[in-house]
C-alpha positions, 0 to 999 in steps of 0.5 A: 119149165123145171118140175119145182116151178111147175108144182109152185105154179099148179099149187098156187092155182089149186089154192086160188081156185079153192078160194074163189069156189068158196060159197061165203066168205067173210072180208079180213075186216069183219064186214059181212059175208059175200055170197055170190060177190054180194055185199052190199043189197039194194033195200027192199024192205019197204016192198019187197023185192023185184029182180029183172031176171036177164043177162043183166040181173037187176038188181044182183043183191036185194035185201027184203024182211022175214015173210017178204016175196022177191018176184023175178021176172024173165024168160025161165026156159032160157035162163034157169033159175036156180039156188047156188050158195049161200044159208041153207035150206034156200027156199028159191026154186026153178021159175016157169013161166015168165016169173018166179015169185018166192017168200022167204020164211027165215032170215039169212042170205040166199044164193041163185043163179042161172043154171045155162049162164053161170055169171047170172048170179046174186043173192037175197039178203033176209033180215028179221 
């Protein structure tokens, strides 16, 4: 491989990765920003929100109003709960125990994930 093919190769690498690291993005279409790969939320307004915290996070985005708690549930010691991405300050701490519940004081979009398994991940939408 000459040295121009190997340059286009690494920049075009380079310029991928930047994108795919980058916390929010907003859709060429004006829609709302993705943090985490969240887009649309599972509404839990009425409730607040419930997340089953495992290898399968269920539900990955959840929506819930200013002043609700979201409650995860899941063995902590073996997947860390984390903030990652999105508005900041992101009120989610590090869940102990058997489950982690947050309340969420100001509207935006909060992002977490699991500290040992990077692909658990999702975000928290928080609406007035």
């Amino acid at each position: 491989m000459n040295y121009k093919a190997l340059s286009l190769v690494v920049s075009a690498a380079l310029t991928l990765a930047a994108c795919s690291s980058d916390p929010a993005t907003t859709p060429a279409d004006g829609g709302p920003a993705s943090v985490n790969g969240c887009t649309t939320f599972a509404d839990e307004t009425a409730s607040g929100g419930a997340i089953a915290w495992d290898f399968n996070v269920t539900p990955k985005c959840v929506k819930v109003k200013v002043g609700q708690a979201v409650t995860w549930t899941g063995d902590f010691s073996f997947h860390p709960l984390a903030p990652f991405n999105g508005d900041t300050p992101n009120p989610i701490t590090t869940g102990s125990g058997g489950t982690s519940k947050v309340t969420f004081p100001t509207a935006g979009t909060f992002g977490f994930h699991c500290l040992t398994h990077p692909a658990m991940q999702g975000a928290v939408q928080v609406v007035p």
